[in-house]
C-alpha positions in Angstrom: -46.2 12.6 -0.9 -43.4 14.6 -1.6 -40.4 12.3 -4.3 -37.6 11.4 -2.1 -34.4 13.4 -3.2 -32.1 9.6 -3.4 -33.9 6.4 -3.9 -32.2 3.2 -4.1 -34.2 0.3 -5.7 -33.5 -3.5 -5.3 -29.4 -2.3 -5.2 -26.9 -5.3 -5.4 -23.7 -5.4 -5.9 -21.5 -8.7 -6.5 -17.8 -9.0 -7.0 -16.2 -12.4 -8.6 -13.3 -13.5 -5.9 -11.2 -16.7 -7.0 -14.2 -17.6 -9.1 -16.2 -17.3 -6.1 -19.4 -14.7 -5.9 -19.3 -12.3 -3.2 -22.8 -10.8 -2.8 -21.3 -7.2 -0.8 -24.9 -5.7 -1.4 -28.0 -7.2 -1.7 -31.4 -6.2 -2.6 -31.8 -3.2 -1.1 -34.2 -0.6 -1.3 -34.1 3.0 0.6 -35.7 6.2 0.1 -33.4 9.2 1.7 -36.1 12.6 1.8 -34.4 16.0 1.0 -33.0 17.0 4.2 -32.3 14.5 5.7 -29.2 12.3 7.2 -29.9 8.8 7.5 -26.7 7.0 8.4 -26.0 3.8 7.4 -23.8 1.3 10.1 -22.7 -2.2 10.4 -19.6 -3.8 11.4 -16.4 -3.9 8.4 -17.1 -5.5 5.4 -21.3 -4.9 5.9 -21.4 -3.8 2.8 -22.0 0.0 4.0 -18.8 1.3 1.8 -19.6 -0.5 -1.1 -23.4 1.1 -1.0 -22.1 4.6 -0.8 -19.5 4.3 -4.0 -22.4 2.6 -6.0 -24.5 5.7 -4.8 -21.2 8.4 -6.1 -20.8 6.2 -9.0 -17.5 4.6 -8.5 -18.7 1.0 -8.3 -21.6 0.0 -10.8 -24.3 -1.8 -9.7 -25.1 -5.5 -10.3 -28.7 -4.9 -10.2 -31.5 -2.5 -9.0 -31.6 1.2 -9.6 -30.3 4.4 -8.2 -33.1 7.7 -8.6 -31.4 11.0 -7.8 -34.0 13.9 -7.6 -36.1 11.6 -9.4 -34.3 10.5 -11.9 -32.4 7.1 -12.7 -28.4 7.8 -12.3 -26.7 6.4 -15.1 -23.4 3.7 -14.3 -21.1 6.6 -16.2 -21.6 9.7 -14.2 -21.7 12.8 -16.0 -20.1 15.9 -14.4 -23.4 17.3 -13.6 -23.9 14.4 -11.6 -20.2 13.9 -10.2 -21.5 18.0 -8.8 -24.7 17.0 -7.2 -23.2 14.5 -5.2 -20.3 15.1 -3.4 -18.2 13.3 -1.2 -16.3 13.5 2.5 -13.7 10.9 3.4 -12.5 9.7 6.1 -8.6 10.9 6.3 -8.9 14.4 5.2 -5.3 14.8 4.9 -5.1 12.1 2.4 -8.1 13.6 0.5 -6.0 16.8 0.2 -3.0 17.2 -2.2 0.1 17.9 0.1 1.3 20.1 -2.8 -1.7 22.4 -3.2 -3.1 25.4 -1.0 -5.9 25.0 0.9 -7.1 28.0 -1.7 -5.6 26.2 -4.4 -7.2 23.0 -3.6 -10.8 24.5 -3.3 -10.1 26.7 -6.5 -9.8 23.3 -8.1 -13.6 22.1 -7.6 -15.0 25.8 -9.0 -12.3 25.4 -12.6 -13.3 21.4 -12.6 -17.6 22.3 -12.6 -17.0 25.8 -14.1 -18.3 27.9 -11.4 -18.5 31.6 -11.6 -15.4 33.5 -13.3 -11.5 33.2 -12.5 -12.3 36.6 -11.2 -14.3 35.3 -8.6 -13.5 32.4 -7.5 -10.9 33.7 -4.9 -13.7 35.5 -3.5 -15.7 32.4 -3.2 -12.5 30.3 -1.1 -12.9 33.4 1.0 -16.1 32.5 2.0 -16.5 29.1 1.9 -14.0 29.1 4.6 -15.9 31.0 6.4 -18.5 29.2 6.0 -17.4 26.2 7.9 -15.7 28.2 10.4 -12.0 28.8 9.2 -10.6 32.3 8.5 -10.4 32.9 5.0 -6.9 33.3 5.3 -6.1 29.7 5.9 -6.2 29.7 2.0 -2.3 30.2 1.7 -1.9 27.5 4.2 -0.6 24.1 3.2 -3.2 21.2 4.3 0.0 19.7 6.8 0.0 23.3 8.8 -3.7 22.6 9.9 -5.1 20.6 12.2 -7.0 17.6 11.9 -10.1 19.1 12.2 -9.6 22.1 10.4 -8.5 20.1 7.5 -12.2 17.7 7.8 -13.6 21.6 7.5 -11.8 22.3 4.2 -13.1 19.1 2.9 -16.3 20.1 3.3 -15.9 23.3 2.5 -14.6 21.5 -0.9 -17.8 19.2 -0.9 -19.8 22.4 -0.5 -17.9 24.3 -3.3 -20.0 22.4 -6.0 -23.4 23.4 -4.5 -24.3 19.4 -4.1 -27.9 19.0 -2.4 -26.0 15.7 -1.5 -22.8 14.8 0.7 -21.8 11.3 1.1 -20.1 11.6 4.7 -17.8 8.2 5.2 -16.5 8.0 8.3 -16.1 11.8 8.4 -15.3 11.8 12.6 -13.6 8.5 13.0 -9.8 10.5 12.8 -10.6 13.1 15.1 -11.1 13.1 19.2 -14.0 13.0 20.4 -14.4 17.1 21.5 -13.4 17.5 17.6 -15.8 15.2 16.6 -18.7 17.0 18.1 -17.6 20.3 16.7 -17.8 18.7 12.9 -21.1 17.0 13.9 -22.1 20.7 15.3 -21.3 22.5 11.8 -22.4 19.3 9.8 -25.8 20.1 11.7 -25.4 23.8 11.5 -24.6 23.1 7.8 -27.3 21.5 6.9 -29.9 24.0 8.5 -28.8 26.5 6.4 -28.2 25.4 3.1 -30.9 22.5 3.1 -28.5 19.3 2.5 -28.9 15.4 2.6 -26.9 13.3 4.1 -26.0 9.7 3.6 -23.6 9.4 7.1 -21.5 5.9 6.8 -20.3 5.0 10.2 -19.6 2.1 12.4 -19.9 4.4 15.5 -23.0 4.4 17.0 -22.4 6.8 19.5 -21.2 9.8 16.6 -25.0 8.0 15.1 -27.1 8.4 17.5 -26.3 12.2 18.2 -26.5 13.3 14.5 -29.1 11.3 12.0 -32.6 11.0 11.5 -33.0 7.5 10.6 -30.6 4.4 10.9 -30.2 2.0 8.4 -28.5 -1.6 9.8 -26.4 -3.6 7.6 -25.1 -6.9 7.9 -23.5 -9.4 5.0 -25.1 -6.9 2.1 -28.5 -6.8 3.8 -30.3 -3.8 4.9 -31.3 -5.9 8.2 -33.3 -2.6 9.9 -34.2 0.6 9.0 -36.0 2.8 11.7 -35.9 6.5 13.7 -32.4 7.1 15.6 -35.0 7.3 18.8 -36.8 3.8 18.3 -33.5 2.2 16.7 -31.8 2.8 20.5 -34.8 2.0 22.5 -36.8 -0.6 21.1 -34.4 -2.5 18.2 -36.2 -5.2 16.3 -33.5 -7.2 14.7 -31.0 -9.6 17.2 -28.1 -8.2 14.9 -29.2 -4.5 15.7 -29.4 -5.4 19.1 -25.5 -7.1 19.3 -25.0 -3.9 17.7 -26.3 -1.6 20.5 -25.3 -4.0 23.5 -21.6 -3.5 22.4 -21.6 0.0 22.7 -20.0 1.4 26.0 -21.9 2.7 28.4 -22.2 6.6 28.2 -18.9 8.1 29.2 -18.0 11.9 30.2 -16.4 12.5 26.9 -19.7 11.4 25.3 -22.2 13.7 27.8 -20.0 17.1 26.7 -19.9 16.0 23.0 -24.0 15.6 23.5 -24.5 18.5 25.8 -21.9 20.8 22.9 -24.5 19.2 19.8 -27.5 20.5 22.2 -26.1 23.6 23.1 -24.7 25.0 20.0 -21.0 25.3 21.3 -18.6 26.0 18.3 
């Protein structure tokens, strides 16, 4: 059996509070295969957040192991690790510096890792940008003259710059409408075709979920509660917490059919 690419083993993590513990992860255990997205929901303060810096390296763990590519992830990241896995926020406009060019910004993550010569690296912005769909021209443009989507594309653009095998997508759809959303989930999907990637997808929308992972992981107080295909997750869930989960999302409206029938169809 092929070694998964990420493996997370017995993972806690416990912060003091007022000389209180607060257990925000506990015990938990995943194996994410190369190629793969397996998302990772709950409701606020599941824990969900606080698994995905532990697994970038921002928060160290309490306990348990993290594996990357098979081997154990040390609590002080070195840069070769801080390239592998990369990370997509949420607010893209807050993840880009106001005062930088789009080019200038993505410039930044080839001079940070050392990748390729100066001479080339305005080359590569070229073609990173289009790469997730965006003219390379949109390099002289300030991140406040593009739109909210366009800007989630330069962030991944950005993610892609280091060639990670590894993005860390938190809430990467949640600021956008929903006919942007499924064009990001499109070239996430598109994406990851092409260039073989792994995703970890944290969300609290099941409805952006069930049209874009593999497997869904359920997490509630720190606990990995479920863990099961995106099919048999929506049809048949096993745990009462996944199924609260499921019953509280609305029923299928005619925003969500063309985001579906865009995802199915290829539509840019």
């Amino acid at each position: 059996m092929t070694a998964p690419l990420l493996a997370l083993q017995n993972l806690s993590k416990t912060f003091r509070s007022h000389g209180h513990a607060v257990h925000a992860v506990q015990d938990v255990s995943i194996d994410v295969a190369a190629g793969e997205c397996l998302a990772i929901v709950g409701e606020s303060g599941s824990g969900k957040s606080t698994l995905a810096n532990m697994v970038l390296g921002i928060l160290a763990p309490s306990a348990g192991e993290i594996r990357y590519d098979g081997q154990a992830l040390p609590a002080r990241r070195t840069l070769a690790h801080r390239r592998a896995l990369q990370l997509v926020q949420q607010n893209p406009l807050s993840a880009l510096n106001p005062k930088r060019s789009i080019g200038a910004s993505l410039r930044l993550a080839f001079d940070v890792h050392r990748i390729g010569d100066r001479a080339g690296r305005t080359a590569r912005v070229g073609a990173l940008l289009e790469d997730v769909g965006l003219p390379a021209d949109f390099a002289q443009r300030p991140p406040a003259a593009l739109s909210g989507g366009q800007r989630q594309r330069v962030a991944i653009a950005r993610a892609l710059a280091c060639d990670s095998r590894l993005l860390v997508l938190d809430e990467p759809t949640s600021a956008l409408d929903v006919l942007v959303q499924s064009r990001i989930l499109r070239l996430l999907a598109d994406l990851r075709a092409e260039h073989g990637l792994t995703y970890l997808f944290i969300s609290h929308d099941l409805a952006v979920v069930r049209n874009i992972a593999d497997r869904v992981a359920v997490f509630e107080k720190g606990r990995m509660v479920e863990l099961a295909p995106t099919d048999r997750l929506f049809t048949a869930p096993e745990h009462p917490y996944t199924r609260r989960l499921i019953s509280a999302v609305p029923v299928i409206t005619e925003d969500e059919i063309t985001m579906r029938d865009q995802l199915a169809h290829g539509a840019a």
